[in-house]
C-alpha angles and dihedrals in degrees: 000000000000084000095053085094093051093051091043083055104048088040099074096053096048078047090048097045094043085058096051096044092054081044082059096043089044087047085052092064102071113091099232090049094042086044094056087041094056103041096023081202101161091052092089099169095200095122103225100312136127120276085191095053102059086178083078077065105052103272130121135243116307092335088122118046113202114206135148128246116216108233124220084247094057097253116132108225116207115240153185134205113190125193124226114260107239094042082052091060093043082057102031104116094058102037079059092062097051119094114267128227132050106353104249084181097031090152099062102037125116096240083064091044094058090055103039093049104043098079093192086056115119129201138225116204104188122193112200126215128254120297125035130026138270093287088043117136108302089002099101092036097060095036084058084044092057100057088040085098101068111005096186092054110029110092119173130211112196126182139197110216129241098285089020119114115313090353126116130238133022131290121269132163089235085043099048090048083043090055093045095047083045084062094049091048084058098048093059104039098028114030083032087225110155123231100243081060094051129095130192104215110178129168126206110324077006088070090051083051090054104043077049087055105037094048091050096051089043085052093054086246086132129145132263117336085351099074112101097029118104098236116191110205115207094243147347120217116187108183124188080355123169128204101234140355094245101037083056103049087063084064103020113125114191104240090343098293109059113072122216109192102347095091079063091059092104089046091051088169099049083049088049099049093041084055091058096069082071108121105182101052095183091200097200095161092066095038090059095043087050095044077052095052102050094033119095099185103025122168111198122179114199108193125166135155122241090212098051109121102186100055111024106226089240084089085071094043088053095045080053085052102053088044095051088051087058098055085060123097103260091252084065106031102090100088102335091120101027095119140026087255085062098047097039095098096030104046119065106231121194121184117223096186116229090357090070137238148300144196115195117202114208110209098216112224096358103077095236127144119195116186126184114188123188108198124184105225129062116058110207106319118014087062093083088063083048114122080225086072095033094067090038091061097049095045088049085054087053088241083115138044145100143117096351087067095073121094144191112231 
């Protein structure tokens, strides 16, 4: 009994903080809340500097053009082309020269020249995750960190989303896959890049953007004079990815620390019920199986930290899974790759020590290749500047390759 006033005290705040926590989730439901909670696309994180001068943000002169792409919708998305280190020097003098800030002439100046010209360039278009803008904390860093493999080819190609930075509109799930397909659109008439030199690289909310873009190419749901027409991108990297909105937000942990539905995993129909006030589902596990499905020389890359704690890194075993389904003739498809007991005898793994895993899915006659590595640095969001992605990247691009490719199964 002499506890009892311990346990009365410490009552009415668990009370207290049990309220507050369903008000939130109440909050959570309406759709302009829910909107800013998902894309957290007024939180820019640039600290007062210039999205129009990329050199605030450790570039050098002229090496990044920002300029803006004219969406089908009528929305102008906010972009960088950055050129890769080592072509830069070789042009240096003259990119100096040029006049700095958003391109106002982008066709006809000379960074676009140097891509579009080159025929054996190849091209980065990096979809960033949710919060901040393409300058945003290590986003410079591991955009630098993806071209650091072959300084004279790798182009890259960022945007901000509607919403996003200097863009216009507000985030959707159809506008964001709109805006990425709008890129893509870019990099083809206007950069003259070619699809089998092109990679989809996209990091946390990026990779839902991907699967979204490169479904719709490979289903012919393509923009301008390119609908209707089947486009095969080279290669496809989802990295910290997560199989659907809803199916995240059970796990989903702010920054690591602060839980979203998870609290809710004893109570599995109250979790239930509150997910279904999701409105952007971002389906990502039926957009790959179906990019499986209509692709006939995919390259999917699967990377995922163990130690990321705000996306487990389940949700890229089961984006591998639902891949591997697809691969499968139609009569064995239902549960036959829905666990590792299932995949051990039918993946190639191959163990890397202290830099981390990968299984490797091989699509039969097809031609597809489906990877999942699991690396061990990174967390969430340094990953992306890992050399692990780096050489995925590269390899995905077929500027790398060879002998260590090869695995035992």
């Amino acid at each position: 009994m002499a506890n009892t006033p311990i346990f009365g005290r410490a009552f009415w705040p668990l009370v207290a903080l049990g309220a507050s926590y369903f008000v939130v989730l109440g909050l959570l439901t309406v759709p302009w809340i829910q909107n800013h909670a998902i894309y957290m696309h007024k939180l820019q994180l640039t600290w007062r500097r210039d999205l129009t001068k990329p050199e605030e943000f450790g570039f050098a002169r002229n090496q990044v053009t920002p300029f803006y792409i004219d969406t089908p919708d009528s929305e102008s998305i906010f972009a960088w082309h950055i050129l890769p280190l080592r072509l830069y020097a070789s042009h240096r003098d003259t990119l100096v020269e040029e006049p700095s800030g958003i391109a106002k002439e982008f066709d006809s100046s000379l960074g676009l020249q140097l891509l579009r010209d080159d025929p054996e360039a190849r091209l980065i278009i990096s979809f960033h995750g949710n919060a901040g803008t393409v300058g945003a904390a290590w986003r410079p860093f591991y955009l630098r960190s993806l071209s650091a493999i072959d300084p004279d080819k790798i182009h890259i190609l960022t945007i901000d989303y509607r919403g996003y930075g200097l863009s216009s509109g507000t985030p959707s799930e159809e506008g964001l896959i709109t805006d990425g397909l709008s890129a893509v659109r870019w990099a083809m008439d206007v950069a003259k890049v070619s699809p089998d030199r092109i990679a989809l690289v996209g990091q946390s909310l990026g990779t839902a953007v991907t699967f979204g873009v490169a479904e719709r190419l490979v289903t012919g749901k393509g923009l301008g004079k390119h609908a209707g027409k089947k486009i095969e991108l080279g290669a496809v990297v989802s990295i910290a990815g997560f199989s659907d909105m809803r199916g995240l937000l059970s796990t989903y942990a702010i920054g690591g620390v602060i839980p979203v539905l998870s609290p809710l995993k004893p109570y599995p129909k109250v979790q239930q019920w509150f997910s279904e006030f999701c409105l952007d589902t971002w389906r990502s596990d039926q957009r790959v199986a179906s990019l499986v499905q209509n692709s006939s020389k995919l390259k999917l890359f699967l990377i995922h930290a163990k130690n990321d704690f705000e996306i487990p890194h389940e949700h890229a075993q089961k984006l591998f899974f639902a891949a591997a389904n697809a691969t499968l003739a139609e009569g064995e498809r239902e549960g036959i790759v829905k666990d590792w007991w299932t995949v051990e005898g039918r993946a190639e793994k191959r163990e890397l020590g202290a830099e981390g895993s990968m299984r490797r899915w091989n699509g039969g006659e097809a031609g597809n290749l489906v990877e999942e590595w699991i690396v061990t640095w990174g967390e969430h969001n340094r990953v992306v500047a890992s050399a692990p992605v780096s050489l995925l990247v590269a390899k995905s691009l077929g500027l790398i390759g060879g002998k260590e490719d090869r695995i035992e199964g």
